[in-house]
KEGUGU-975195 format. One line per field, with one value per residue (C-alpha): x, z, y. Coordinates in Angstrom, 1 decimal, decimal comma. Each point is the difference from the previous one (the first is absolute). Last residue first. Example, Ala and Ser with C-alpha at 12.3 -4.5 7.8 and 13.67 -1.06 7.14 Angstrom:
c1	13,7|-1,4 $
c3	7,1|0,7 $
c2	-1,1|-3,4 $
***
This chain:
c1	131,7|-1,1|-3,8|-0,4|-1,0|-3,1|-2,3|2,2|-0,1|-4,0|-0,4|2,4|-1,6|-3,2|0,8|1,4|-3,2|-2,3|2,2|-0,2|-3,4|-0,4|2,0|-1,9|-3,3|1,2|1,7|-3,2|-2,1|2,9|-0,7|-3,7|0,6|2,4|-2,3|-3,6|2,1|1,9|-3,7|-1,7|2,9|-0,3|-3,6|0,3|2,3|-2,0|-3,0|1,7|-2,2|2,8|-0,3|-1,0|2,5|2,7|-1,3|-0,2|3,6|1,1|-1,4|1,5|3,5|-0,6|-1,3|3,2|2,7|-2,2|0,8|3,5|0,4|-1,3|2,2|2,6|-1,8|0,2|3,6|0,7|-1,9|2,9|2,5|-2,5|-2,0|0,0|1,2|-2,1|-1,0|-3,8|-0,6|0,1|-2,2|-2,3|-0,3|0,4|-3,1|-2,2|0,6|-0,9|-2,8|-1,3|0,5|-1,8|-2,9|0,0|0,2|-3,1|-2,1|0,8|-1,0|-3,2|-0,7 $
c3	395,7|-1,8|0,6|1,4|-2,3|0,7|-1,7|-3,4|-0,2|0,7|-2,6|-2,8|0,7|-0,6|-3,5|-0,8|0,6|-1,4|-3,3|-0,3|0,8|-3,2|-2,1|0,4|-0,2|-3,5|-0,5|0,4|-2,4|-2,8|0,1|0,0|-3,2|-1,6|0,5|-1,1|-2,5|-1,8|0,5|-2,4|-2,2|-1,1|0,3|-2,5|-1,8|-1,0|-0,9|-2,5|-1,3|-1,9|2,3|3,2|0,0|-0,9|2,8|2,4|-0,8|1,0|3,2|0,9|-1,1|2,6|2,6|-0,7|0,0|3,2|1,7|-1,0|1,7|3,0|0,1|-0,3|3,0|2,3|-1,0|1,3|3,2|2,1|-1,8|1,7|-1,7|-3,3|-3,2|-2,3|-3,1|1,9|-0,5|-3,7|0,2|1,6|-3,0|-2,4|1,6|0,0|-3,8|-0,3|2,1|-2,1|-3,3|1,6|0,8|-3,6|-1,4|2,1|-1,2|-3,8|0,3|1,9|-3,1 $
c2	48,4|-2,8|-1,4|-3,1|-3,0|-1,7|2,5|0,2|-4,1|0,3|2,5|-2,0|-3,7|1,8|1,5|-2,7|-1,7|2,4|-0,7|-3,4|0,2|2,6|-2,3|-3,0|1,7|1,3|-3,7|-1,3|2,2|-0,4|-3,7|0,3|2,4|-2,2|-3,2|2,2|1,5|-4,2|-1,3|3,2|0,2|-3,9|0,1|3,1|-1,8|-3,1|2,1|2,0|3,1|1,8|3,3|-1,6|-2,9|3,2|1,7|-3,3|-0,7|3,5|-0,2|-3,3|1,5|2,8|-2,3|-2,1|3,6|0,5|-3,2|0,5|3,6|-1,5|-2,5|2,6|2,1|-3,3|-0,5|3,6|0,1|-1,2|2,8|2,5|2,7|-1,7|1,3|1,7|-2,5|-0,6|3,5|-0,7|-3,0|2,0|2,1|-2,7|-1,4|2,6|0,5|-3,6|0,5|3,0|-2,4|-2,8|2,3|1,4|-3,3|-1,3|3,8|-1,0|-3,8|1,0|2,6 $
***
């Protein structure tokens, strides 16, 4: 029963996954972003993989993989939790350097 309600977790984050994974393929906002959003497209292609190795360590009971899977998540999903906060500063500070370049140039007339 706790091996059925564990692959039913990892198989809702999988799904998750792929979904954000999917956004993750639009392009990025600003040219400047755009190696930040294909690192972040890596980092969940490795979360993804990770996830799929600890279903199939659940399903044939391999101790070896699941500590495999296990180490290889907890790195993607650190790595994709940085680049996330990465991306959003990135943003807030193109988003800054825009405002304050529009407020010091004089309108057109």
């Amino acid at each position: 029963a706790e091996r059925q309600q564990l692959l039913m977790v990892v198989g809702n984050e999988f799904q998750r996954l792929e979904a954000e994974r999917e956004v993750a393929e639009a392009p990025a906002d600003h040219e400047l972003l755009e190696p930040l959003r294909e690192e972040m497209r890596r980092g969940f292609d490795e979360y993804i993989q990770a996830l799929q190795w600890l279903l199939e360590a659940l399903q044939t009971d391999d101790p070896a993989l699941l500590e495999q899977a296990l180490e290889h998540g907890e790195g993607a999903e650190t790595r994709l939790r940085l680049l996330d906060a990465a991306y959003a500063e990135t943003q807030e500070g193109m988003t800054a350097f825009r405002e304050a370049k529009e407020a010091a140039v004089p309108p057109q007339e």
